[in-house]
ROFI-918077 format. One record per residue (C-alpha): x, y, z; residue number from 1; residue in one letter. Coordinates in steps of 0.1 Angstrom, whole numbers, plus 5000, padded with zeros to 4 digits. Layout:
N
X,Y,Z,NUM,a;
...
end
This chain:
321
5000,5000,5000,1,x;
5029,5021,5006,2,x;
5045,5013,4976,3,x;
5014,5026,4955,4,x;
5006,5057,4977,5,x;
5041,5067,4970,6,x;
5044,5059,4934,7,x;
5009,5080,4932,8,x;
5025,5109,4953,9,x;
5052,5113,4931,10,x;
5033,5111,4898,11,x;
5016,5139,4911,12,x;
5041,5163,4926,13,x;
5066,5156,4899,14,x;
5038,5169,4875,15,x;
5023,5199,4892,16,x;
5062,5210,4900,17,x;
5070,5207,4866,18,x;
5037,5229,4853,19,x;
5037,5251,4888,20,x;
5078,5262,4871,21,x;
5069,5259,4833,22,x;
5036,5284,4837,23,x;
5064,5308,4860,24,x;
5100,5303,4834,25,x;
5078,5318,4806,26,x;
5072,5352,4822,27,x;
5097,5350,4855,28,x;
5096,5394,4856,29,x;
5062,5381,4870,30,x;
5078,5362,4899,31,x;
5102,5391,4902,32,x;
5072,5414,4907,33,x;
5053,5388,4930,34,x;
5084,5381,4950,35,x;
5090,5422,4956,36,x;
5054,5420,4974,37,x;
5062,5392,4997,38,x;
5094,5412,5006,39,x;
5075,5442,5010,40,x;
5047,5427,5033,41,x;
5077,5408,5057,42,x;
5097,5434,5057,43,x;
5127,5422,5039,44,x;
5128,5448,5015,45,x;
5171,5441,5015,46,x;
5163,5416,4993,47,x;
5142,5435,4968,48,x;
5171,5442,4946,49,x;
5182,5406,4941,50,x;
5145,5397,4934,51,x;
5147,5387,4899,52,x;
5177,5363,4903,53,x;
5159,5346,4936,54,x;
5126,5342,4917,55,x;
5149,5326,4888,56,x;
5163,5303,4915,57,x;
5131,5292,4923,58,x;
5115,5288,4893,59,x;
5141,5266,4875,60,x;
5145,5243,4912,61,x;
5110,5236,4915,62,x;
5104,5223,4874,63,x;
5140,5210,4880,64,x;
5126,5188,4908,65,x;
5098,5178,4897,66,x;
5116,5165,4868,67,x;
5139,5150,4892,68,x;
5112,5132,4909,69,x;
5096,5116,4882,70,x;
5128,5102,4864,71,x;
5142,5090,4898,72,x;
5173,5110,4897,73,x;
5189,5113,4934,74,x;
5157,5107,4954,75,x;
5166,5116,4987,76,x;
5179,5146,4975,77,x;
5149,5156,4952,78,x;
5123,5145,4985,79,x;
5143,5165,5011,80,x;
5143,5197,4985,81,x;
5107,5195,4975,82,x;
5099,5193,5013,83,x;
5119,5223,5024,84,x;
5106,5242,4990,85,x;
5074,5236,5006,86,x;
5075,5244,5035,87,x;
5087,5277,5021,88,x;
5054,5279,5004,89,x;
5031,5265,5030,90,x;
5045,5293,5049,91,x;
5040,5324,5025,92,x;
5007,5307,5017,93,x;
4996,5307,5053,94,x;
5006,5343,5060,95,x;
4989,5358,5031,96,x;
4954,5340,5040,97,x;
4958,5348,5077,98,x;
4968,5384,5070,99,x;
4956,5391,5038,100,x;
4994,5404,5026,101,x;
4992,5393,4990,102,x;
4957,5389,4976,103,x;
4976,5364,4946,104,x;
5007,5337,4959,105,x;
5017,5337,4923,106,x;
5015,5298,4926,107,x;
5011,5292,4887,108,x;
5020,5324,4876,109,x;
4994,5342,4851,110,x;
4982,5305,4847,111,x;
4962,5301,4871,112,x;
4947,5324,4900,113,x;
4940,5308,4930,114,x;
4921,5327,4960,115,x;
4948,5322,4993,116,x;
4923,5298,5007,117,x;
4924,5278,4978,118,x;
4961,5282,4977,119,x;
4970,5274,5015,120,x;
4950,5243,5016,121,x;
4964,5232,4978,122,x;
4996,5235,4999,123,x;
4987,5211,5026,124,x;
4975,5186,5006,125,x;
5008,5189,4986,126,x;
5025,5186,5024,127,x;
5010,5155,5030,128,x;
5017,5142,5001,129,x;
5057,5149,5001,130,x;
5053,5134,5036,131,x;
5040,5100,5024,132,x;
5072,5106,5001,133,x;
5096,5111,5024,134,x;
5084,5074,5042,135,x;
5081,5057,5010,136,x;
5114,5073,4995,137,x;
5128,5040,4995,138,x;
5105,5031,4967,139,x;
5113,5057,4945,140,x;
5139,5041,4917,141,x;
5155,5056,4888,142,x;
5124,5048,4857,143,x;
5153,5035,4835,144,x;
5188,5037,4844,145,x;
5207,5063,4871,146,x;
5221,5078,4840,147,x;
5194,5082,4817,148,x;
5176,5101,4850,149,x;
5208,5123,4855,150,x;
5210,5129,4819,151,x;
5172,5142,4814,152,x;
5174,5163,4846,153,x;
5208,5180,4838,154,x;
5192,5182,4802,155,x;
5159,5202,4814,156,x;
5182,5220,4836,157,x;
5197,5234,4810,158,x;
5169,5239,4785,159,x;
5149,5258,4815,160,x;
5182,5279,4818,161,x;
5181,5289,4779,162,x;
5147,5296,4779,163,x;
5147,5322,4812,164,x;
5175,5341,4791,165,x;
5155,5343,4759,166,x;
5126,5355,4780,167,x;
5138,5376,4802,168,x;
5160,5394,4769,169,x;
5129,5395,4745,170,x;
5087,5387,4760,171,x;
5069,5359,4779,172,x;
5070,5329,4753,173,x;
5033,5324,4762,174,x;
5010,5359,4772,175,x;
4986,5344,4801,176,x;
4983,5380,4811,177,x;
4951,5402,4801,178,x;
4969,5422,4772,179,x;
4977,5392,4752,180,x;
4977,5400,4717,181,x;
4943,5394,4703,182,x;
4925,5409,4727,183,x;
4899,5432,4727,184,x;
4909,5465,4751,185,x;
4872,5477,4753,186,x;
4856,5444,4759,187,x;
4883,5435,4782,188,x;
4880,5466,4803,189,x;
4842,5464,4806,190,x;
4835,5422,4808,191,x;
4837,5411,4847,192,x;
4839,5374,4847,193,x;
4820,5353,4872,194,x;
4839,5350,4909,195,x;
4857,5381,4897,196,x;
4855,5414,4915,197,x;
4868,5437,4884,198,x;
4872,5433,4845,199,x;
4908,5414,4836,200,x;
4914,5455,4822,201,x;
4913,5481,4852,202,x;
4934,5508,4861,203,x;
4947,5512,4822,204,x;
4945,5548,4809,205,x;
4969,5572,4795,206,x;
4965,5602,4816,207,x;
4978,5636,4796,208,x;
4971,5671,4806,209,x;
4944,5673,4787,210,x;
4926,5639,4799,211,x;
4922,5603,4796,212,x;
4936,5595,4757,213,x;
4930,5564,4759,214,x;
4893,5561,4740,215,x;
4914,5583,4714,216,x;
4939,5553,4712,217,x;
4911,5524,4714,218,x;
4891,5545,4684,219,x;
4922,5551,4662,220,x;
4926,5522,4631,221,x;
4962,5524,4637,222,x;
4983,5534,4673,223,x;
5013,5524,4686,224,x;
5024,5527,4724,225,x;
5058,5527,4737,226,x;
5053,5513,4772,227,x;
5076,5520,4802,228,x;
5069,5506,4836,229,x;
5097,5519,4851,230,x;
5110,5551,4837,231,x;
5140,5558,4858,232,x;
5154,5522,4855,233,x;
5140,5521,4817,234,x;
5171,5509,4795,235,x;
5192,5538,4777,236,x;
5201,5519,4751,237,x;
5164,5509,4744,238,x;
5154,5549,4737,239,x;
5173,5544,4704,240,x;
5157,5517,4691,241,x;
5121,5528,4703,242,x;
5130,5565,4686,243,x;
5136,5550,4654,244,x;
5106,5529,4652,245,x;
5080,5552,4665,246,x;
5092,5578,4639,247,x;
5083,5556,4612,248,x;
5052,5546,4625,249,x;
5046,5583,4629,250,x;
5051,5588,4593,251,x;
5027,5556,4580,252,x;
5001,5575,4598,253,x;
5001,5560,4641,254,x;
4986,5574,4665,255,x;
5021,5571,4689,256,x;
5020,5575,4725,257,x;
5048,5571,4751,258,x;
5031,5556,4784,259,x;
5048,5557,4811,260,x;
5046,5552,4851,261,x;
5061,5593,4861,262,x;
5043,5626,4847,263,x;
5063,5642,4819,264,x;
5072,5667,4838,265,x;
5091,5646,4863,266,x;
5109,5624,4839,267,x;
5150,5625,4844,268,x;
5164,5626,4820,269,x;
5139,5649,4801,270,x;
5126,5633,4768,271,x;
5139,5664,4749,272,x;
5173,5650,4761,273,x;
5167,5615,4750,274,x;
5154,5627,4716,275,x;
5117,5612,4725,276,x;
5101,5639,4705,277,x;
5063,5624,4706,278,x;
5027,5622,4726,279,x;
5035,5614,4763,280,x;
5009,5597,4788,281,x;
5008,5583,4825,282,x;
4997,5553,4836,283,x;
4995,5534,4869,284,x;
5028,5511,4867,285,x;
5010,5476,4880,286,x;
4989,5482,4848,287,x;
5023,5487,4826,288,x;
5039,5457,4843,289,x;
5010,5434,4836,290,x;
5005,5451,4796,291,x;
5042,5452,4788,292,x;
5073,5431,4804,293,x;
5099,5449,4786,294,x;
5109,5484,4799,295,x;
5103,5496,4773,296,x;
5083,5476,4753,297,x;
5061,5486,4720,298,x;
5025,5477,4715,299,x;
5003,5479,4683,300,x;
4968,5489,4685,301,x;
4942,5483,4655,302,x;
4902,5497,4662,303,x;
4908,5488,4702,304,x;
4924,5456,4691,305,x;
4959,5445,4704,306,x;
4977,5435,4671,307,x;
5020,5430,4683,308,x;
5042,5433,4711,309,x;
5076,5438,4711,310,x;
5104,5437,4736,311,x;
5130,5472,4727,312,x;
5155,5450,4717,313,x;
5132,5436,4686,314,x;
5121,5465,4675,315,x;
5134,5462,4639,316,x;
5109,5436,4643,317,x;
5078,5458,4648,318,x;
5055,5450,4616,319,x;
5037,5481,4605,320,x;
5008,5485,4579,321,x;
end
């Protein structure tokens, strides 16, 4: 009975592990952003700037173990890590259902949202689980060979590495977020889903002196926004690239907007001085983070419609009609 129980245990942690970091390595600025609220709420804002690297930690140990726990490889060490990883996560999960610190754990990235009462409890089960694992480790076996197990986990180890670079240099490989392209702007700002408390699309606007431009941009047949969640930490060498792009697009007849998270008239440098001659709007930065990964990013817009998104560094890329 133990046997089975054990075999069925690992089936199913090796699985959700592996999905849990797959759903997470395709967009990990999102665990970067979720892992600066946890800091936040403990007060451990010391490690806010190493965010990104200890989210990227993370993310490629848990789908590295669960990998590692359905092929066999080094049992006692994959067990022992899954068990301390959650305990690590029974713990966050615990504090932000108790406390109400962070209304999303982050569990499955943009996957998946899970209330933290659904996600504590998932948690527990999981603990019980990697329990019966830890008594039954003796029953967990290589599925071929010790080096055919070795080989596949060094193997994903290595793919999951490659693939974090690629996205964390260019976009998420797969857009779970609410401005996937595709998506309808209007509809999305105005459809509440059932269980949901607001539309996917809140708190999105481009704020200018002279108002809200944003039903402008939603009404134009062609508009392109360069999107900045983070002005003051934006990349330099981005500007040139965006520049160059949003001039032509100027020229085939966009409606261009710069969004970004600071007022014009706060941004250091000025835009005169990075040669960003064009339409400037604010928005609230959540929104920016969860619309555009790259800082700074371009987005097309067709009739309210989200048509391409591009990270700075492909902006020769950009396909414009």
């Amino acid at each position: 009975m133990l046997r089975l129980l054990t075999q069925i245990s690992r089936l199913i942690i090796g699985f959700v592990f592996i999905l849990s970091g797959f759903v997470k390595l395709v967009d990990p600025l999102g665990t970067k952003f979720k892992m600066t609220e946890y800091f936040e709420v403990l007060n451990m804002e010391m490690f806010i700037p190493y965010a990104l690297p200890i989210s990227i930690l993370l993310i490629v140990g848990e789908l590295i173990l669960g990998v590692m726990i359905l092929v066999g490889y080094r049992p006692k060490l994959s067990v022992w890590s899954i068990f301390g990883l959650s305990t690590v996560f029974l713990f966050l999960t615990w504090y932000s259902y108790v406390y109400n610190a962070v209304t999303d754990c982050g569990c499955f990235g943009d996957f998946l949202k899970l209330s933290t009462r659904d996600t504590f409890y998932k948690n527990v089960v999981f603990s019980v689980l990697i329990i019966i694992m830890l008594i039954g480790i003796r029953y967990i076996k290589p599925i071929i060979s010790r080096k055919i197990a070795g080989l596949m986990s060094f193997t994903a180890l290595g793919l999951s590495l490659m693939l974090a670079f690629y996205v964390l240099n260019h976009l998420p490989l797969i857009d779970f977020r609410p401005y996937s392209v595709g998506t309808n702007i209007k509809e999305g700002m105005t459809k509440v889903e059932k269980g949901e408390d607001f539309p996917k699309i809140h708190d999105f606007s481009i704020e200018t002196k002279d108002g809200n431009k944003l039903p402008e941009v939603l009404k134009a047949s062609k508009a392109l926004l360069v999107m900045m969640y983070d002005f003051s930490n934006a990349n330099e060498e981005g500007f040139k690239h965006i520049t160059k792009i949003a001039k032509q697009a100027e020229d085939k007849g966009y409606l261009v907007y710069i969004v970004t998270d600071t007022p014009e008239e706060y941004l250091q440098p000025t835009p005169s001085e990075l040669g960003l001659s064009f339409k400037f709007g604010t928005c609230d930065g959540t929104a920016l983070k969860t619309a555009m990964r790259s800082n700074p990013g371009i987005m097309t817009i067709e009739n309210g419609i989200i048509i391409g998104k591009w990270s700075w560094r492909d902006a020769d890329n950009v396909e414009l009609k």
